[in-house]
C-alpha positions as a printed NumPy array, in Angstrom:
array([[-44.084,  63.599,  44.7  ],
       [-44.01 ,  60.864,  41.921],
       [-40.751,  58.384,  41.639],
       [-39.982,  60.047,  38.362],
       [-39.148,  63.554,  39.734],
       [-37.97 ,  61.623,  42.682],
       [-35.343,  60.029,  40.69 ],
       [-34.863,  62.942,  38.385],
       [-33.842,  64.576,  41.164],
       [-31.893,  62.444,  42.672],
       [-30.117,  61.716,  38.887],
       [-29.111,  65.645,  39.349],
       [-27.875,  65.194,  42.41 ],
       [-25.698,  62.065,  41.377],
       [-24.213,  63.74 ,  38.037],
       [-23.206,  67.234,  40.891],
       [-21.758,  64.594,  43.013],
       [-19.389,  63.269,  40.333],
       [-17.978,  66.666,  39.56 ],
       [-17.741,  67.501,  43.25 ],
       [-15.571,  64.478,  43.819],
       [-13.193,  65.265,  41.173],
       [-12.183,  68.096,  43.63 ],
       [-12.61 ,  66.134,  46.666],
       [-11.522,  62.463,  46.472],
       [-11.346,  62.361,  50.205],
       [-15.734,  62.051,  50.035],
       [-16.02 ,  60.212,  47.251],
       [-16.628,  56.802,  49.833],
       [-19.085,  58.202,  51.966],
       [-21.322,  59.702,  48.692],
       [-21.078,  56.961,  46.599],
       [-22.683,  54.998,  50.024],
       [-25.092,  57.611,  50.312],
       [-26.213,  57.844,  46.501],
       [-26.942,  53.753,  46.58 ],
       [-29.206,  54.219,  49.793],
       [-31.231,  56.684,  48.18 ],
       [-31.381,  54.54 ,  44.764],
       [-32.288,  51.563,  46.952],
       [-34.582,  53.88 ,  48.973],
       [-36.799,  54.99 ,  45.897],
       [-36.464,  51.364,  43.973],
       [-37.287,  48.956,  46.757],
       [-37.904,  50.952,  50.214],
       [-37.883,  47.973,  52.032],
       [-35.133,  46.776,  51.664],
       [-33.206,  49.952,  53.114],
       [-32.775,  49.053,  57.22 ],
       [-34.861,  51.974,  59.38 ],
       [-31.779,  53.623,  60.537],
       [-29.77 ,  54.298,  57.055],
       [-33.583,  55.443,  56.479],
       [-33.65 ,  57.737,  59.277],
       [-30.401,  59.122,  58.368],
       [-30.373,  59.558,  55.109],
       [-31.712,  63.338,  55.625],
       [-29.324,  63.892,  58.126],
       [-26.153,  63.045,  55.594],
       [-27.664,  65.023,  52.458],
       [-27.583,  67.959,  55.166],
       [-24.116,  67.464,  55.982],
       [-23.309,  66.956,  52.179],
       [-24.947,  70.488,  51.779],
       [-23.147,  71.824,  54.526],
       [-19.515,  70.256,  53.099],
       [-19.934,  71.745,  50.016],
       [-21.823,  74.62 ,  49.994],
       [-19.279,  77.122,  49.542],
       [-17.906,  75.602,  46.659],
       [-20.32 ,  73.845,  45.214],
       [-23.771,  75.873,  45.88 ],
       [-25.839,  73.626,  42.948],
       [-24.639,  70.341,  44.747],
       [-25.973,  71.698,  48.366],
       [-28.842,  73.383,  46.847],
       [-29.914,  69.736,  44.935],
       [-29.206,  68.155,  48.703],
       [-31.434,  70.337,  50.406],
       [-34.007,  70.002,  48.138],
       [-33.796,  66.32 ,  48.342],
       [-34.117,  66.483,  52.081],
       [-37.324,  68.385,  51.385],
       [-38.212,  65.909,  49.179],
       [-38.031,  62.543,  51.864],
       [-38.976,  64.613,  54.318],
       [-42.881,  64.859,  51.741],
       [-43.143,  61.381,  51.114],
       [-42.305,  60.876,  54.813],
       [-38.527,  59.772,  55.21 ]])
């Protein structure tokens, strides 16, 4: 996986996001964390501490989770983007 579909992806998943929180202000706080650690994940991995690493997968699931009933693009693009760390080893 190449940082360009990486952050194609990822792009997707920020533009589903936006539209979700319309509906759902409550999230909007928790996502908007979320979306910078994977933007700071794929720019400069280093800088991202181990454990926001480690659960980075862990939130996208939930995200699916939250929203899948109402939102089945957004938790399909999350899942996929847990597949997606989970190849290049997050």
């Amino acid at each position: 996986m190449d940082k360009n579909s990486l952050r194609d992806l990822v792009a997707k998943l920020h533009g589903e996001l936006t539209e979700a929180l319309r509906e759902d202000p409550k999230s909007s706080d928790s996502l908007r964390d979320m979306m910078k650690d994977i933007n700071r994940l794929i720019e400069k991995p280093a800088e991202l501490p181990p454990s926001a690493r480690g659960s980075l997968p862990d939130r996208l699931e939930r995200v699916a989770v939250q929203f899948e009933a109402n939102h089945p693009t957004l938790a399909a693009s999350a899942r996929r983007l847990v597949d997606l760390l989970g190849e290049v080893g997050i």
